[in-house]
N, C-alpha and C positions, 0 to 999 in steps of 0.2 A: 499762405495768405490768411490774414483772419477771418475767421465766422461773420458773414454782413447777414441778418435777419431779411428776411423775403427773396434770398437768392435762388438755383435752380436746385433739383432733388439733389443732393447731395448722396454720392455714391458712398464715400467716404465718411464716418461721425468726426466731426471735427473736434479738436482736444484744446486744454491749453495748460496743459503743465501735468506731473504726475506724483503719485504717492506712493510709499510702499507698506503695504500693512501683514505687519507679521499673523499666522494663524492664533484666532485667538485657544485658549486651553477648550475648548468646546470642541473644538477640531481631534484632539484625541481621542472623544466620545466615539464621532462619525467613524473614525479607522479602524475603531473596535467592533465597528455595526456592520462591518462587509460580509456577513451571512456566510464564514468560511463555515464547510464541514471540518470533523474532524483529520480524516483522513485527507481531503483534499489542503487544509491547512502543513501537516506534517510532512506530502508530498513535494509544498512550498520549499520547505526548508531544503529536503534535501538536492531540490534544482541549486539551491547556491553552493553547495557541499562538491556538485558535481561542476558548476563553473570555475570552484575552488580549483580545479583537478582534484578532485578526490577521486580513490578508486575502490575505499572500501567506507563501509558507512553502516555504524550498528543505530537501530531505534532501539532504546534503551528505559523499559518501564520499571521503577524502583516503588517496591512494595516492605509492610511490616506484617506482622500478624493480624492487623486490622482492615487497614484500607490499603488504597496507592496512594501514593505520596508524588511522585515528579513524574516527569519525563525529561528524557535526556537523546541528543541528537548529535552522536560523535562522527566526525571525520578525519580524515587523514590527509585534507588540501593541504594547500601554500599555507595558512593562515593570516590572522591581522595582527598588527600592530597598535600601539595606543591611535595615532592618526587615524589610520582604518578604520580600529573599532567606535571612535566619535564618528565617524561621516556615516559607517553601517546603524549607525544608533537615531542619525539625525532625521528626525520626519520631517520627510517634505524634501529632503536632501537631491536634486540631481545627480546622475551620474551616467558614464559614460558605457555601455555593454557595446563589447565585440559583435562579429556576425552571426558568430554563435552560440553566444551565451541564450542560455534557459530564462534569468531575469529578464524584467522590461521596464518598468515602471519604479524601481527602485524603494517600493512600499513592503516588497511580501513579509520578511522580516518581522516588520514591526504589525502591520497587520495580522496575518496569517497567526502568528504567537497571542497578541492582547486579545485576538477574537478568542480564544480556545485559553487562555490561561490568566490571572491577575499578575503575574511576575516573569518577566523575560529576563535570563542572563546568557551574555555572552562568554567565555574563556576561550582565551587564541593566543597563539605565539608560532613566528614565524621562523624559519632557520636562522635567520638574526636578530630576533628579537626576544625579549623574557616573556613569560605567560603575563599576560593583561586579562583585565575583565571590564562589562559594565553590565550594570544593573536598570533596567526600566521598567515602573512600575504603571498600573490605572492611573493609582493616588500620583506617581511623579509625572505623570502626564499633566493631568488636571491643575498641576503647581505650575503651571509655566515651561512644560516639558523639560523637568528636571529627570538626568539621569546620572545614578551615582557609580562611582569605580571603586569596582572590584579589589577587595584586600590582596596585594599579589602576592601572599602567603598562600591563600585557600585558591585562588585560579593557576599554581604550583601544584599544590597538591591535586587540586583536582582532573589537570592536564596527567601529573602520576598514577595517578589510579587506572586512567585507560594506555598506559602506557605498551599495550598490546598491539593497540590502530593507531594512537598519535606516537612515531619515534621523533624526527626532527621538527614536526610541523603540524600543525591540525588546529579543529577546533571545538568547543562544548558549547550544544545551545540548552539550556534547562528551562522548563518552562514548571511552576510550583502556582498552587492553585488553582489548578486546572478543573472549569467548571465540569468534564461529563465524567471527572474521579469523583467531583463533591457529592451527583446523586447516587453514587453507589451506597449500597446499605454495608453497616457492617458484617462480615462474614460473607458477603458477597463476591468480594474481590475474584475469586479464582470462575465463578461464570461468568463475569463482566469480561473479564480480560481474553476467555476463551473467545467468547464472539469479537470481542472488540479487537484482536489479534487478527480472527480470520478478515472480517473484512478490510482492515490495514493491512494485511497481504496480499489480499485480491487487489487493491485498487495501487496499491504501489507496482504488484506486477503484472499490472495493464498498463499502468499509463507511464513506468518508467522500460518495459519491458523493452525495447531496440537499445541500454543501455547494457541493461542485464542480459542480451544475447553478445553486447561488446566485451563484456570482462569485469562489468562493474559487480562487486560484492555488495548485498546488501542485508544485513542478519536483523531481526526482531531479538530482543533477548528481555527477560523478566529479571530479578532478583528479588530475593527477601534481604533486607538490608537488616531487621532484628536476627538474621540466623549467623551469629557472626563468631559462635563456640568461644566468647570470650578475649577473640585475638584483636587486641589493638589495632586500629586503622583499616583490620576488613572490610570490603566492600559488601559482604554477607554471601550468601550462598545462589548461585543462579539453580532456577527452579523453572524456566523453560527457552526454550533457545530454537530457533528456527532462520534458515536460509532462504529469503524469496526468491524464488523462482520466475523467472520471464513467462505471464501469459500474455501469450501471442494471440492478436483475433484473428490473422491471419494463417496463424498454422496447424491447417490440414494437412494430411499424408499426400490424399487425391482427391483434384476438385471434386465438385458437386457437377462439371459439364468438362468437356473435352474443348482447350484450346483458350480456357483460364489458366488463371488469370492474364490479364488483357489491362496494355495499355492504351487507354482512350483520352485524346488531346482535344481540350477545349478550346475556343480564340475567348479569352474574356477581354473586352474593355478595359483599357486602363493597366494592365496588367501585361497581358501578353497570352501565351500560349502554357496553360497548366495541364498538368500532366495525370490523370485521373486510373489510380493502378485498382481497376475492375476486376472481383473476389465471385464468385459463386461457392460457397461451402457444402460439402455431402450432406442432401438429405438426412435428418435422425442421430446427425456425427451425435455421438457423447461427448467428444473429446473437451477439455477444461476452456480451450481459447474458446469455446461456439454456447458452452451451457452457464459454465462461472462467472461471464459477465453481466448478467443483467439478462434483464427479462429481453427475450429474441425480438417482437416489437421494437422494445427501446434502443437494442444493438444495432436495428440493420444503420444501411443507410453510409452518410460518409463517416470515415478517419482523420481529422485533421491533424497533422504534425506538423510540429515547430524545432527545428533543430533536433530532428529525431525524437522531440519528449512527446508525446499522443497527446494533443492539449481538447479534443472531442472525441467521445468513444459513441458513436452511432447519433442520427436524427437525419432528415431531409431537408434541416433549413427553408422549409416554404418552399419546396417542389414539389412535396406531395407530402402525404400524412402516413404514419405508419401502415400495414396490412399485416396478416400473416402468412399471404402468398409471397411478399418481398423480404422472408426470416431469413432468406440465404444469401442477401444480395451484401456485400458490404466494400465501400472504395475506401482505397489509402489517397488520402492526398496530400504531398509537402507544400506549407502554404508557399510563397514569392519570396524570397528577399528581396529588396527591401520592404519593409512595411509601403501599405500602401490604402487606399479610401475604399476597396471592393472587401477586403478581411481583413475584421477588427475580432479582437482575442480580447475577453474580459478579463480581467484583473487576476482573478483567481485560478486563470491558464483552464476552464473546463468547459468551455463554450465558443463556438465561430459563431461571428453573426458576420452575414454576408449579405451587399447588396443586388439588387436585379440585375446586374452585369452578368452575376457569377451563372444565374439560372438560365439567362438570353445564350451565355458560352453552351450550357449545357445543353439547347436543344440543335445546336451546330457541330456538338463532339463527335470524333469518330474517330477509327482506329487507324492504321495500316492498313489494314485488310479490308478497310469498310463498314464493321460494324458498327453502328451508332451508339449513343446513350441509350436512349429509348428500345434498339436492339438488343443491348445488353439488359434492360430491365426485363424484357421477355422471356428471355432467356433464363434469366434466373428464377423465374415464375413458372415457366414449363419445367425446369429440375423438380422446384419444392410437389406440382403437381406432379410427377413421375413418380417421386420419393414415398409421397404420401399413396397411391395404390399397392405400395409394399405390404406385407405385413411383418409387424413386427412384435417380438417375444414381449408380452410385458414381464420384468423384473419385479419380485417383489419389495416394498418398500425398507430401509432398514434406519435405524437409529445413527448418524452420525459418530464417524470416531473423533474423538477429542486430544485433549492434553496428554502428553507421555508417547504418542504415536510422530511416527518420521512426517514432516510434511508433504513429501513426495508420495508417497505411500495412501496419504486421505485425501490427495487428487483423484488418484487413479481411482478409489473406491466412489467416488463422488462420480467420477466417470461413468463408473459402471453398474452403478446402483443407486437410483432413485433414494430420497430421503424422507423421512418420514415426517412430518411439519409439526415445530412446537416442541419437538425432544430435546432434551440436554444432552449434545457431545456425551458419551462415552471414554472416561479419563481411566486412564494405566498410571499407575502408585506404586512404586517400592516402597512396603511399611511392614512393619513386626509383626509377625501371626504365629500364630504355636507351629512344634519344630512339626508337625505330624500334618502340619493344611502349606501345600503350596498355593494356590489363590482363594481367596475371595471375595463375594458379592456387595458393594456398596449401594444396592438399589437406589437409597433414597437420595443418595449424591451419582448416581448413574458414573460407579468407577467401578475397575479390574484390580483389586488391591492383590501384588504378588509378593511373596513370600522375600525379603531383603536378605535374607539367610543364601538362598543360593543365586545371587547375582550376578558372582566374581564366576560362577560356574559359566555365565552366558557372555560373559564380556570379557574371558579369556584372561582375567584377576586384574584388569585395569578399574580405577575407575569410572565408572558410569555416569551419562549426562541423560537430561531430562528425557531426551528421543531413544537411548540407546533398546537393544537389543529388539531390533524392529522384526524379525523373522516370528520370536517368539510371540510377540504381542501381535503381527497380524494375525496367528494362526489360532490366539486365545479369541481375536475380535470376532472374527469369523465363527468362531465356537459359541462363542456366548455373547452373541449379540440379543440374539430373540430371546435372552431373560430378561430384558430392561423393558420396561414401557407396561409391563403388564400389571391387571388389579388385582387379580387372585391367584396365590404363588401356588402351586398344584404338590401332591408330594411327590410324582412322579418326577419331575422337573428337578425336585430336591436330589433324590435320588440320582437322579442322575448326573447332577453337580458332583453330588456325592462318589461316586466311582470314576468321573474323567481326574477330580482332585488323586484317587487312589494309585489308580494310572500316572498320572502326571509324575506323583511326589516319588516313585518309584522310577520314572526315566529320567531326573531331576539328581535326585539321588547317584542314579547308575551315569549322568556324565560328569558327577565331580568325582566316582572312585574311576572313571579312564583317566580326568586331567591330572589325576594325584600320581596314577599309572606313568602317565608319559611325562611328568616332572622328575620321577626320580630314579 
């Protein structure tokens, strides 16, 4: 019926006809401005890689002599087609995710990429289709969100080049211009990338880590793209290369209490009965899931997961506020399918915000057995108290190992030794040194430069990749750690550089005359 003026409160706003108004170009600004990190942006990406079905997925930094230049984000999914890649292009586009797709809002894409770079390109081809591409830029945004396709000459070529992970099907996302490459200095490149590496592997294997305990591969890899010894169409030469590893926050050897973990069911409103998987961790553990994530404070608390991707790594959401008697407490909880008004997931998958339903369930949880929420918090309170009348050895502090070492290898050392704050990683070099010096000291770039002369002696005459011959290089790290970080280089210290080198070049020596021994 129509709107009569003076009628009673209208429940309803009454209408009388409608518009539709396309976003104006301003609106690409705002999608640019979603405050992604770096790493949580590139995490984005790879949730579509993994909807894709993909099962292996390299991040892929392309370097020169100078700076970084790209990033690159390959997969081995289904891929797209020209159709596909317009609707994945289109902002503002709806679409449809399954129950368990990683997507939700069908923005990350193009957000997650403009925020962290000036230029987005796609390359995809499916088992039936040819390599496609498109191109979106700020500037084609700002034009009336123009997006241009791809010459399928170069999204050919460029699908060939990784033709190691994509065989029948995959995809390339590149991102060029990327603002946290522009503040790098020149000649910087290789300390940026060391940090900027470590923690893009921390946070990918936290928060994609129940993927990588499934099967998924996921490799970091660098290249020099000017080191290309002159051969036409090289990709240049890779110069470091690492396998992320699943950090679990969950896994310890043996609780922190006897009879954890413990499942505890809440009744929430609206919802129903969610299932809250209660953690107590061992006091003092080292181990990487309990110390590599984030300060103990900010870890405890819940786990939210969505279709198994960890979309919160610790907080109380308005239950209570950090302490450091609750460092050991931490819950898994898979949120509800379907969506629902008690858990809303921000945009960028790193945050729950939940309403007083969720914390009214919480003061009603209990187990099987009886024990409550509020019992399980105690509990984890009496461990940390327990833990803490211990004593324990202090370790002393060491200098980080860096580039050239296995990754699994500067876990365990991170593990097990305290680090010393402000130090530059400790980087391992094969480079040319007279035939009579098997290592030496780069102090002021904090590297182990080894002799490239006897290489093939330690890698059995294959060769060699960026991590290789990890036995040797822990046992040099271990050796000659405590000569980095110091002001005044003593002679004694010299000297005794001087004689482990004599030693060394002499057991270096004696096992390339046994492999020459046992080749012929």
């Amino acid at each position: 019926m129509p709107y009569e003026s003076g009628a009673d409160w209208q429940y309803d706003v009454p209408t009388t006809g409608s518009t539709h108004l396309p976003p104006d170009a301003g609106y690409g600004k705002a999608l640019r401005s979603q405050g992604y990190g770096f790493e949580v942006a590139v995490a984005d990406l790879i949730d579509n890689s993994i909807d894709a079905g993909a099962d292996k997925v390299v991040v892929h930094f392309l370097r020169d002599a100078e700076r970084i230049l790209t990033l690159l984000i390959i997969d081995n999914g289904r891929g797209m087609d020209d159709a596909s890649l317009d609707a994945a292009m289109t902002v503002g586009r709806r679409r449809e995710y399954g129950d368990g797709a990683l997507g939700m809002y069908g923005t990350g894409l193009k957000a997650a990429s403009l925020s962290r770079a000036g230029s987005l390109t796609v390359v995809s081809r499916t088992r039936r289709s040819r390599a496609a591409g498109r191109l979106l830029t700020a500037e084609g945004m700002e034009d009336g969100f123009r997006c241009d396709t791809v010459d399928p000459r170069y999204a050919q070529d460029l699908i060939d080049r990784y033709d190691g992970i994509i065989e029948w099907h995959g995809t390339v996302v590149r991102w060029d211009r990327v603002s946290n490459f522009d503040t790098v200095a020149r000649g910087q490149s290789d300390q940026y990338l060391s940090r900027a590496i470590a923690r893009l592997e921390t946070h990918l294997g936290l928060y994609l880590h129940r993927f990588l305990q499934q099967g998924l591969k996921l490799d970091i890899a660098v290249w020099d793209v000017s080191a290309t010894d002159g051969v036409r169409g090289s990709l240049g030469e890779e110069v470091d290369h690492i396998a992320v590893e699943a950090l679990d926050p969950f896994g310890y050897k043996v609780p922190g209490k006897a009879g954890y973990p413990l499942v505890i069911t809440a009744p929430v409103e609206g919802v129903g009965d969610v299932d809250l998987t209660a953690h107590i961790w061992p006091a003092k553990s080292k181990q990487a899931g309990f110390r590599q994530v984030g300060s103990l404070n900010e870890r405890q608390g819940f786990y939210f997961y969505r279709n198994d991707r960890l979309v919160q790594a610790g907080g109380w959401n308005g239950l209570r506020s950090p302490e450091g008697h609750l460092a050991l407490a931490r819950i898994a909880v898979d949120l509800p399918s379907p969506s629902n008004d008690v858990f809303s997931l921000d945009v960028k998958k790193e945050g729950v915000t939940v309403t007083p339903a969720f914390t009214l369930g919480l003061d009603k949880a209990q187990a099987a057995n009886g024990v409550t929420f509020h019992g399980y918090l105690a509990d984890a309170e009496n461990a940390y108290r327990d833990g803490a009348k211990r004593t324990e050895i202090v370790r002393k502090a060491v200098t980080a190992p860096g580039k050239g070492l296995d990754p699994k290898i500067k876990r365990v050392i991170k593990e097990e030794l305290p680090e010393k704050p402000g130090e530059e990683p400790i980087a391992f070099t094969w480079t040319a040194l007279p035939e009579d010096v098997f290592f030496d000291l780069d102090r002021e770039n904090n590297a182990v430069l080894l002799n490239k002369t006897f290489r093939e002696d330690f890698t059995d005459g294959r060769r060699g990749g960026s991590n290789d011959t990890p036995m040797l290089k822990t046992l040099l790290y271990l050796l000659l750690e405590d000569c980095f970080g110091l002001g005044r280089w003593e002679r004694a210290r010299q000297d005794r550089i001087d004689y482990w080198n004599t030693i060394l070049l002499t057991s270096a020596r004696a096992e390339r005359d046994r492999r020459a021994r046992a080749s012929s």
